[in-house]
C-alpha positions in Angstrom: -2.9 -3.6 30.4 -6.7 -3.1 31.9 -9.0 -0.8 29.7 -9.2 2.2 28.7 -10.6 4.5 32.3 -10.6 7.7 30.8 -12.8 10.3 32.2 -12.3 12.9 29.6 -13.3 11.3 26.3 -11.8 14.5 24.4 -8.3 14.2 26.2 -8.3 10.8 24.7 -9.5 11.7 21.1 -6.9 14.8 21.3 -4.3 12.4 22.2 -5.1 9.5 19.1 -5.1 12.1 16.8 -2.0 14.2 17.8 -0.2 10.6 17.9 -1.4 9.6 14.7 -0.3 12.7 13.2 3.0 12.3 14.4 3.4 8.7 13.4 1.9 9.3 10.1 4.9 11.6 9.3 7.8 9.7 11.1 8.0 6.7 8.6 8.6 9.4 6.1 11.1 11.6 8.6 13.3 8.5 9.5 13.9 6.8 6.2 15.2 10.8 4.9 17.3 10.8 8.2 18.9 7.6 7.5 20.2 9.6 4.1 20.8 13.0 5.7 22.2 11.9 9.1 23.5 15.3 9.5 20.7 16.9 9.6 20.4 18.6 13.1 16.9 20.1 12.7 15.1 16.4 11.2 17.0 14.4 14.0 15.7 17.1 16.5 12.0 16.6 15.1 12.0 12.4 15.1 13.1 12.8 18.7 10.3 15.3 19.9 7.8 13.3 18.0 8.8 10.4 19.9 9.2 12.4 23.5 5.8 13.8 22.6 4.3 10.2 22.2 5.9 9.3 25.4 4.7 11.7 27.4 1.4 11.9 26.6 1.2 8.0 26.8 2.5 8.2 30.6 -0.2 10.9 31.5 -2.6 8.9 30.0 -1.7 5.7 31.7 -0.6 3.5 28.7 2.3 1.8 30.2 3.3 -0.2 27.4 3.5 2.5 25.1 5.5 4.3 27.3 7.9 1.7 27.8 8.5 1.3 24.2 8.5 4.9 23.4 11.3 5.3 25.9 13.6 3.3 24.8 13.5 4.7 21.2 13.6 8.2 22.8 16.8 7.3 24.4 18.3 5.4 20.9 17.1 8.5 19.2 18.6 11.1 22.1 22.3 9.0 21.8 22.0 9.7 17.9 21.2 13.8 17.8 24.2 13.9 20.5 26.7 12.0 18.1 26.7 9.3 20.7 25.9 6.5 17.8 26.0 7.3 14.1 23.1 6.6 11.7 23.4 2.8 10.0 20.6 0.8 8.3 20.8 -1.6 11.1 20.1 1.3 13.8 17.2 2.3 11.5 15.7 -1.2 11.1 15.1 -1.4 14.9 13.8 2.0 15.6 11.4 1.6 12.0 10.3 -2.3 14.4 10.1 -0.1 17.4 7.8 2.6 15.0 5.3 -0.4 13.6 5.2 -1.8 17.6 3.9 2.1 18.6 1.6 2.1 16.2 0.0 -1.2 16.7 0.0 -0.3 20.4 -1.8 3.1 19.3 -4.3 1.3 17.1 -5.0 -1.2 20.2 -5.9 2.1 21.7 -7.7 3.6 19.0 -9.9 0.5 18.2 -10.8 0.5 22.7 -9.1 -2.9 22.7 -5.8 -2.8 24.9 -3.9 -6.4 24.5 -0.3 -7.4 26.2 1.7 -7.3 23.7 5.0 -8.8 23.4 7.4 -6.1 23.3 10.5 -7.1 24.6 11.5 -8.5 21.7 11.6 -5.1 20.2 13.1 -3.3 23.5 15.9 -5.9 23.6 16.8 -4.7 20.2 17.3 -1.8 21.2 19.2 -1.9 24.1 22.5 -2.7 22.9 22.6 0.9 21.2 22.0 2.6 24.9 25.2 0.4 26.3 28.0 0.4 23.5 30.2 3.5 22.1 29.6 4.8 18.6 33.6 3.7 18.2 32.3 0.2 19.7 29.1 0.1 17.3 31.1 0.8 14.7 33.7 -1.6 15.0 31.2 -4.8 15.8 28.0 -4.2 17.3 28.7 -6.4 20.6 27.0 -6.7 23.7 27.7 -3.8 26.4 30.6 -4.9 28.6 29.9 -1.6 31.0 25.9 -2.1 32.3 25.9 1.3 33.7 26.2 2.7 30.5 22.1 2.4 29.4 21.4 4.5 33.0 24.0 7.1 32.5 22.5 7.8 29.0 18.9 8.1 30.1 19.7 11.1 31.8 20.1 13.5 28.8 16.3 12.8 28.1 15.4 13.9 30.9 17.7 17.1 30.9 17.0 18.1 27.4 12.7 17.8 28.0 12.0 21.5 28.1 7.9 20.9 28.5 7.4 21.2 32.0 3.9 19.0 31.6 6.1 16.2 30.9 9.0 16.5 33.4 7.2 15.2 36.2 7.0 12.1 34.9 10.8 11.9 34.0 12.1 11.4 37.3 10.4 7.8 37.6 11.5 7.1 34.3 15.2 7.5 34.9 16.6 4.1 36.7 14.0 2.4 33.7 16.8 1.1 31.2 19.1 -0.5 34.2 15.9 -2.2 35.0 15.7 -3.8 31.2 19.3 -4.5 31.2 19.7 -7.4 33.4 23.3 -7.0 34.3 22.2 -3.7 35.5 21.6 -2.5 39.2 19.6 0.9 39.5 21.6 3.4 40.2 20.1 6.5 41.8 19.3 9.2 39.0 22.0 11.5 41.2 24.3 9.7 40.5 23.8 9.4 36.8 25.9 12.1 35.3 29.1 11.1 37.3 30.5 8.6 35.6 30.4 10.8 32.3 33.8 12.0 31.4 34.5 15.6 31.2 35.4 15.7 27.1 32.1 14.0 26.7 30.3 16.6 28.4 30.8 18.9 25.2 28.8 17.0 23.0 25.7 17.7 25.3 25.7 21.2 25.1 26.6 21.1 20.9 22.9 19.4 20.3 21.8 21.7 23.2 19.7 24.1 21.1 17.0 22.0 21.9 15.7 25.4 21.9 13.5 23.9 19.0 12.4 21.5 21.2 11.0 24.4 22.8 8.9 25.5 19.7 7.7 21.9 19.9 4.1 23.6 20.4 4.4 25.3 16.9 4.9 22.3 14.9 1.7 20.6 16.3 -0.6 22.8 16.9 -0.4 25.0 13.8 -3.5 27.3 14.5 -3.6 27.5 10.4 -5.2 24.2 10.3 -8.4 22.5 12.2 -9.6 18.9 12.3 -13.1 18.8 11.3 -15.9 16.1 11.8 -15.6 14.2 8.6 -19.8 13.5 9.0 -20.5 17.0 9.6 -17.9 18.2 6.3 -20.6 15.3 4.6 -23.7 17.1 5.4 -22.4 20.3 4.4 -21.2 19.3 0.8 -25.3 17.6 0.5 -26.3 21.3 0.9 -23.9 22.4 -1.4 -24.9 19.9 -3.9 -28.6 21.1 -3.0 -27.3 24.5 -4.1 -26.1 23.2 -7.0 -29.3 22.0 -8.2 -31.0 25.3 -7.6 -28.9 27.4 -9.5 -29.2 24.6 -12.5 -33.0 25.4 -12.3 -32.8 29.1 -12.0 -30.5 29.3 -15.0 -33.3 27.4 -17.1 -35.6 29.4 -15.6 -33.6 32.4 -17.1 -33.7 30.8 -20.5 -37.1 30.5 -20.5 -38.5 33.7 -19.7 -35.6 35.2 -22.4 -37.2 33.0 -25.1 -41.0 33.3 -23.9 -41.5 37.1 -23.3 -39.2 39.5 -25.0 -41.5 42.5 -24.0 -40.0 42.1 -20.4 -36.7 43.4 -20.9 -36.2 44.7 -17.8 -37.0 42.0 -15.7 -35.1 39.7 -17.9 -32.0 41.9 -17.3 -32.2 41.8 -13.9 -33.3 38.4 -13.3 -29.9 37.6 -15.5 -27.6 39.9 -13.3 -29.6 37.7 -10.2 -28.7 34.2 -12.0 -25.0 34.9 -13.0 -24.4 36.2 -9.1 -26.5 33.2 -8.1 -23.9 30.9 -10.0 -20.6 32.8 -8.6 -21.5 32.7 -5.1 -22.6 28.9 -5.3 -19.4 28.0 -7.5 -17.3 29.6 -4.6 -19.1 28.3 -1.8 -18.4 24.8 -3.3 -14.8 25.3 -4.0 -15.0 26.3 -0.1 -16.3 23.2 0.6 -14.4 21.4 -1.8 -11.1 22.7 -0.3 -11.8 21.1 3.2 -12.3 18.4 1.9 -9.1 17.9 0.3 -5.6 16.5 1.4 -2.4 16.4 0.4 -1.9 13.2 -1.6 1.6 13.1 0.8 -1.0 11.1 3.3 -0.8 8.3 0.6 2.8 9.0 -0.7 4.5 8.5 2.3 4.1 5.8 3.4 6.4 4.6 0.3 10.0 5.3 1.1 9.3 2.7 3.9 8.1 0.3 1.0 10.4 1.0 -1.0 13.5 0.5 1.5 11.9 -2.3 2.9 11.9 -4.0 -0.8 15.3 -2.7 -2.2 16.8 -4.7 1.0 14.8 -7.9 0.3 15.8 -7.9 -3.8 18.9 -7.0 -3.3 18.6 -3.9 -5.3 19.7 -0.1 -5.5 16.9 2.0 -5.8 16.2 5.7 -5.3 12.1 7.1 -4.9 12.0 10.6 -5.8 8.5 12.0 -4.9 7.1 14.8 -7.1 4.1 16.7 -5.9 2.9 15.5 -2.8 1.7 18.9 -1.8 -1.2 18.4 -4.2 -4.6 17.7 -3.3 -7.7 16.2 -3.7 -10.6 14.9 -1.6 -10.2 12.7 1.1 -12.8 10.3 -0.5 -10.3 9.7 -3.3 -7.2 9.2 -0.9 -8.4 6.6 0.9 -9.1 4.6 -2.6 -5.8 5.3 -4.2 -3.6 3.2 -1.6 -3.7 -0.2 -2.4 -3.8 0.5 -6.2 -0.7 2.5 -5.6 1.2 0.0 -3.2 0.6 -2.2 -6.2 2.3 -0.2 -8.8 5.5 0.3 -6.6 5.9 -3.3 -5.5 5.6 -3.6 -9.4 7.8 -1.4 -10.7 10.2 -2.8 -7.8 10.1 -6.6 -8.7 9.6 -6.4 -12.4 10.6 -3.2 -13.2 13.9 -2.8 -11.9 17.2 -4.7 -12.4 19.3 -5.7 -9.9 22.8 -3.6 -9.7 24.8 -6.3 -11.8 22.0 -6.3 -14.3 21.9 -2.8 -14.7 25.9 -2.8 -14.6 26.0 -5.1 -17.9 23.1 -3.3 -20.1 25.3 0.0 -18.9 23.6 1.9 -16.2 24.1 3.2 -13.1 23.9 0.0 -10.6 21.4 2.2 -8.3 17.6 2.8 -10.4 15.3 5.6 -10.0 11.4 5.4 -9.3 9.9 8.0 -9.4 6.2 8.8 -8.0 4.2 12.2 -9.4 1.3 13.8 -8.7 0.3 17.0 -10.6 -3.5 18.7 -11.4 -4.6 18.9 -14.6 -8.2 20.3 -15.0 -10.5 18.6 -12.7 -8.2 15.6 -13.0 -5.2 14.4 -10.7 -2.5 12.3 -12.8 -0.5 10.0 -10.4 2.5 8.7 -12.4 4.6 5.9 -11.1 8.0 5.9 -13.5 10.6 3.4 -13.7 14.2 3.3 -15.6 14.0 -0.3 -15.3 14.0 -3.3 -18.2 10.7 -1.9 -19.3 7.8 -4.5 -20.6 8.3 -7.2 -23.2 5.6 -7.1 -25.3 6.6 -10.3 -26.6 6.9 -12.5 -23.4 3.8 -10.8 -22.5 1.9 -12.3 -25.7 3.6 -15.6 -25.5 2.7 -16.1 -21.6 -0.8 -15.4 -22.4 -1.3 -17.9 -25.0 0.3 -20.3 -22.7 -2.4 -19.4 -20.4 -4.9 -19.9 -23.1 -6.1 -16.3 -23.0 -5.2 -15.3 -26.2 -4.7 -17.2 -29.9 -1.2 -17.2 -31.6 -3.6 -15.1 -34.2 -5.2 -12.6 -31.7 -1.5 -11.9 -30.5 -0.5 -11.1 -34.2 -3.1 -8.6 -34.7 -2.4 -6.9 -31.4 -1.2 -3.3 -31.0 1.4 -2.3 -27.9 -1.7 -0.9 -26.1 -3.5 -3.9 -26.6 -0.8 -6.5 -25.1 -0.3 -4.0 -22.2 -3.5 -4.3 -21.2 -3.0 -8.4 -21.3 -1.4 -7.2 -17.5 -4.7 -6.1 -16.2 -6.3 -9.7 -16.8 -7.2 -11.7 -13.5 -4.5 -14.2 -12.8 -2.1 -13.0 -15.0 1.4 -12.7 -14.0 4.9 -13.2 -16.2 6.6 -14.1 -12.9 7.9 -17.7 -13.4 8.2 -18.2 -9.3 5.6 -17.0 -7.8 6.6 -14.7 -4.5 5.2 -12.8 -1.5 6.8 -9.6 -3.5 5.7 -10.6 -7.2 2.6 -9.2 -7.7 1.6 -8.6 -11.5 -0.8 -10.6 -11.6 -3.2 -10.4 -8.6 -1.9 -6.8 -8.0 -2.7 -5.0 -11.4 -5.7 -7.0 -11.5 -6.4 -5.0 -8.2 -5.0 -1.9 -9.8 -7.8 -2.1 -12.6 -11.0 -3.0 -9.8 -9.9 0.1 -7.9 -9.1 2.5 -10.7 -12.7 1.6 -11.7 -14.3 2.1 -9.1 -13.6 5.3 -9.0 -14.0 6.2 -12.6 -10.9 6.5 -13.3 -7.9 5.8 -16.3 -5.0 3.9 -16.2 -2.7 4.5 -19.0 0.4 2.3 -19.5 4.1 3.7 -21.7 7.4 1.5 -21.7 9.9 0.8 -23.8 11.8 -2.3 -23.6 15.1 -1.4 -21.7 14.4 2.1 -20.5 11.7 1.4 -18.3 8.1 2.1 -17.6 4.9 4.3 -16.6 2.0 3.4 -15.3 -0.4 7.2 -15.4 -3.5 7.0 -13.3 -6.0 10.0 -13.8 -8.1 10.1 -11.4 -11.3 12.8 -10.2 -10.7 15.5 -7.9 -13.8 14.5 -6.2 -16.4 12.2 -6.0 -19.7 14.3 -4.5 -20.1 16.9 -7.3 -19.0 16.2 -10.7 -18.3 17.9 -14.7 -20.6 16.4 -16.7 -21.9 15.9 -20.5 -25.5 16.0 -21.2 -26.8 13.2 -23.9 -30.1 12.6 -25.6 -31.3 9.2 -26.2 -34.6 9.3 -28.6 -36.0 12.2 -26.1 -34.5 10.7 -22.6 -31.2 12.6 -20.9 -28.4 11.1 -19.5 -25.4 12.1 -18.0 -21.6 10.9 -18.3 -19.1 11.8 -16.1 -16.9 13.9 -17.8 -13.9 12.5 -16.4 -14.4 9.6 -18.6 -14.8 11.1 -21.7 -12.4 11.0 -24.1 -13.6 12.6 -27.2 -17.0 12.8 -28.9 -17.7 12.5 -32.4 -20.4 12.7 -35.2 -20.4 9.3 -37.5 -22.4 7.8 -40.3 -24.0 4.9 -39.1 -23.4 3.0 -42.0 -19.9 3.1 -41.0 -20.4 0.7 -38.1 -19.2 -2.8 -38.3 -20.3 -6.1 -36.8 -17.5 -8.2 -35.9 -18.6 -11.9 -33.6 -21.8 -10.0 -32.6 -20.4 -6.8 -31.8 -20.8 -3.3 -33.1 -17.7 -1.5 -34.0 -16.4 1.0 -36.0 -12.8 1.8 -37.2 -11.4 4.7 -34.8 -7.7 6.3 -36.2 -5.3 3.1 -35.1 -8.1 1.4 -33.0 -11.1 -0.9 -33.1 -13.5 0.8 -31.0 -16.4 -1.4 -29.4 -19.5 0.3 -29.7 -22.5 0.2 -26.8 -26.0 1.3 -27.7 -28.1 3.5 -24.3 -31.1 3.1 -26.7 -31.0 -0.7 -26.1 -29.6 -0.1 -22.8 -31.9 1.4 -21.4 -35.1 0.2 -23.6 -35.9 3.4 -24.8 -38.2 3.5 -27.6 -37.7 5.2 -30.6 -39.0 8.9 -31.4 -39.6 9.8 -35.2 -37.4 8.4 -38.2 -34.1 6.8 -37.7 -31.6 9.4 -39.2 -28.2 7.6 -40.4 -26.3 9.9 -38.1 -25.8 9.8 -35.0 -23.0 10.9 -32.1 -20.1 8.5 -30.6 -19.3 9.6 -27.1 -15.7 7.6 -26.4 -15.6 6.8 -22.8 -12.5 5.1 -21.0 -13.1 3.2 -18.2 -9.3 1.6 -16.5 -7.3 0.2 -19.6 -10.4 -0.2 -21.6 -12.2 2.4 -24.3 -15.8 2.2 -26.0 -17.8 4.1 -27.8 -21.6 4.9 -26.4 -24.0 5.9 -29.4 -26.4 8.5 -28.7 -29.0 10.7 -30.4 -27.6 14.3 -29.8 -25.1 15.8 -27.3 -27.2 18.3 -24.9 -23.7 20.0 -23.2 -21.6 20.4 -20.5 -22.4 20.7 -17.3 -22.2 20.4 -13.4 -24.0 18.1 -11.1 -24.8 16.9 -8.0 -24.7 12.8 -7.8 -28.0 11.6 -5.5 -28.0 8.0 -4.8 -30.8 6.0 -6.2 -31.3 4.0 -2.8 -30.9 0.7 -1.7 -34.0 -0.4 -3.8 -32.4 0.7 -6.9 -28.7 1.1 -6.5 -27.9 -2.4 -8.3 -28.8 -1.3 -11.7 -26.0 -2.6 -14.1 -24.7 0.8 -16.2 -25.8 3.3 -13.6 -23.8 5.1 -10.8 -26.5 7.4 -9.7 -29.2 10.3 -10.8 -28.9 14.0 -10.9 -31.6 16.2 -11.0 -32.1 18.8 -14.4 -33.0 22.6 -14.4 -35.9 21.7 -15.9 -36.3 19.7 -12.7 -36.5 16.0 -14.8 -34.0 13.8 -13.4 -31.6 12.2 -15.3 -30.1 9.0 -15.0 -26.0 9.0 -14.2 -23.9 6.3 -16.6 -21.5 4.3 -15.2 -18.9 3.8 -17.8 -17.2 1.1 -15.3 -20.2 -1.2 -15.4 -20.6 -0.4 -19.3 -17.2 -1.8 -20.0 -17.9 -5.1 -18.8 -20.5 -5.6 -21.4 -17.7 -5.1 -23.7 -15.2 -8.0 -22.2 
């Protein structure tokens, strides 16, 4: 295929991003039809999609696309008119014939058109535009009758109702006798003749493509706009800008309250100026916020395609129920959560789940349930991935990480649940005695925890043996602007995302322990590692040492520490500002943020903290 000539750039970037729309939803849309093949108004939407590919393919020129959008078109057009009935081997090809659009498309998207093979794929499909449904379900054998591919191209051509595409159907029609070999093209006049009359029925029944002719509602919903990503960037700096000005009026405020009582009146009014001041920038970042954000179904789903894709290579029953996907959060966030996700699932599917004899003999259903959530909570998302699957052995756990030498036979005694569960999260680690291109519990969590971190986020593990398993990810809404708790460290402020905190509490010093070098103290059920910013941070000491002093616990993945600090300052929101390239590699920090008072104050990371602690 040559290059791209495209006069109109915007015609082009209209066209990647309708088509990736569309594809990004069909994955989803096909594996739901292949459970609900009766549903009229989903089989009518695949095909459109597809006609709507194909069309704007052709009137851009892309041949190959064209060619293999066809052919699914006309797969897809004998399914809606009962011609051929929904099987998991009809599915398989047109989800091949999907992938082969979308690699086409991405050829286009990345300016890099290639010949690629796709009669492979095409050939696939062509038995399904020759044979009867009576034939295909009997045996699906090669088509005897080689007009049969010509006679049902036709329909696609009758049913398009947008005129901008019909011109180009015309040419299209003799196309599928020209892939059949047998075939001889046969004049699109004569293509209706050799349909018999009780077949003719059926063709009308599916006729209301009169949604078809709503096409233009579906995809080009005037309630949503594609904006610039770079220029949604810019705008969310002078929000954060905003942010920092209302921080400083508000200690301006305090200050003149304290300084000069004698000015009540201006005081009032200066108050009345900083609580509007606050509203209006709190709204006009939620504003911001809110275009910022997706619906996590961009991430989700892309998993029913996993997740049929693995039941059929296990062997296994399984059923994804997706919870949630309507809920949002920013786009930085989505594009993170993927791979930690695809982990999880192809977890929870190899590990997790028992095949349907298994299940059958420990007495459940032979088909299991995973089930993925998504659900706000504060300025958190939680992301559960649920299993009712074998659950975790705590005790094969233990034993295979002593064979790896990771742990002692005493370590492993003294271990809590929580503790051996987060023995999965250890590079390398894996309880899979046969390594496969599906297992994935070791390299894959270990991915799971890099990601999670990175983005300052939790991982929180439940199972019980037999039942199943959880893995709960709580991640930030955002990453730009975030809640945060103001610390003092002997006169210095700091700020900890609050997303990481878990608790904070006031201790004697005295009750701090020192076990192989490292502080500790005795938390409720847990042995919590303790970090001090004073020596952090080489900050030198201000007046006596006072015996108390303030824990902040901070969780960072599967691990928790305590960070000791002078006095807790309080809550509050901030704008994260990048330290530059000179400074960005500072081990325990993730950024600065700028005060009222206008000091700045250094950002923690409690990722980087953590790995002091391993």
């Amino acid at each position: 295929m040559p290059p791209i000539d495209c006069e109109d750039q915007e015609l082009l970037d209209g066209f990647l991003a309708e088509t990736t729309e569309l594809l990004e939803k069909l994955d989803d849309d096909l594996i739901t039809l292949e459970k609900t093949s009766d549903d009229t108004d989903l089989m009518n939407r695949i095909f459109r999609s597809i006609h709507t590919i194909k069309g704007a393919s052709s009137f851009l020129g892309f041949d190959l696309l064209v060619k293999v959008a066809h052919k699914t078109e006309d797969v897809l057009n004998r399914l809606r008119k009962g011609e051929l009935i929904v099987t998991s081997d009809i599915m398989d090809v047109i989800l091949e014939a999907t992938d082969l659009i979308k690699l086409l498309v991405s050829d286009i998207k990345a300016g890099d058109i290639q010949e690629r093979e796709t009669d492979g794929t095409i050939n696939k499909l062509l038995p399904f535009l020759a044979e009867s449904a009576g034939a295909q379900q009997r045996a699906a054998q090669p088509p005897a009758q080689p007009a049969a591919p010509s006679v049902d191209a036709a329909p696609s051509a009758d049913i398009q109702t947008p005129p901008a595409s019909e011109p180009a159907q015309s040419p299209e029609v003799p196309e599928p006798s020209a892939d059949a070999a047998p075939v001889a093209p046969i004049p699109p006049s004569s293509v209706p003749v050799p349909k018999p009359a009780s077949e003719a029925a059926p063709k009308k029944a599916p006729a209301p493509p009169k949604p078809a002719e709503g096409k233009g509602d579906d995809l080009s919903d005037n309630s949503t706009v594609r904006v610039d990503v770079k220029r949604l960037d810019d705008l969310m700096n002078q929000v954060g800008e905003l942010v920092l000005e209302r921080n400083r009026m508000i200690q301006i405020n305090q200050d003149l309250q304290q300084n000069d009582a004698n000015r009540a009146d201006f005081n009032e009014e200066f108050g009345k100026l900083t609580k509007r001041m606050s509203f209006v920038t709190s709204e006009l970042q939620m504003q911001v916020l809110k275009m910022r954000m997706i619906p996590v179904e961009k991430v989700f789903k892309k998993f029913p395609r996993i997740v049929r894709s693995m039941s059929r290579d296990l062997g296994k029953e399984v059923e994804l129920v997706i919870i949630g996907e309507e809920t949002e959060l920013d786009r930085s966030v989505v594009d993170e959560i993927g791979d930690p996700l695809i982990h999880l699932i192809r977890n929870a599917m190899d590990h997790g789940l028992e095949t349907p004899d298994e299940r059958t003999a420990a007495g459940k259903t032979r088909g299991g349930t995973l089930v993925l959530a998504a659900v706000h909570e504060g300025n958190q998302i939680i992301i559960s991935i649920k299993d009712d699957g074998r659950g975790i052995d705590t005790e094969r756990v233990g034993r295979k990480a002593i064979e790896k030498g990771l742990i002692t036979e005493e370590q492993f005694a003294a271990m809590g649940q929580r503790e051996v569960f987060d023995l999965l999260f250890l590079p390398g680690f894996s309880t899979k005695e046969k390594t496969t291109d599906l297992s994935g519990r070791g390299v894959g969590m270990d991915v799971v925890k890099t990601n999670i971190k990175k983005l300052n986020g939790l991982i929180e593990i439940k199972s019980t043996k037999g039942l199943g398993s959880e893995f709960i990810l709580r991640l930030p809404l955002t990453l730009a602007i975030i809640q945060s708790l103001l610390v003092e460290v002997e006169g210095e402020i700091y700020s900890i995302p609050l997303s990481s905190v878990l608790e904070t509490i006031r201790v004697d010093q005295r009750q701090f322990h020192l076990i192989g070098g490292q502080e500790v103290l005795k938390l409720r059920d847990i042995v919590l590692p303790l970090i001090r910013l004073q020596r952090v941070f080489n900050v030198q000491p201000q007046g006596e040492a006072d015996n108390f002093c303030y824990v902040v616990v901070v969780g960072a993945a599967e691990k928790r520490m305590g960070l000791v600090v002078t006095r807790l300052v309080g809550q509050q929101e901030v704008a994260i500002k990048s330290l530059g390239n000179y400074l960005a590699n500072i081990p325990g920090i993730a950024g600065s943020t700028i005060l009222g008072d206008g000091r700045v104050a250094l950002i923690i990371d409690p990722v980087a903290m953590s790995e002091g602690c391993e």
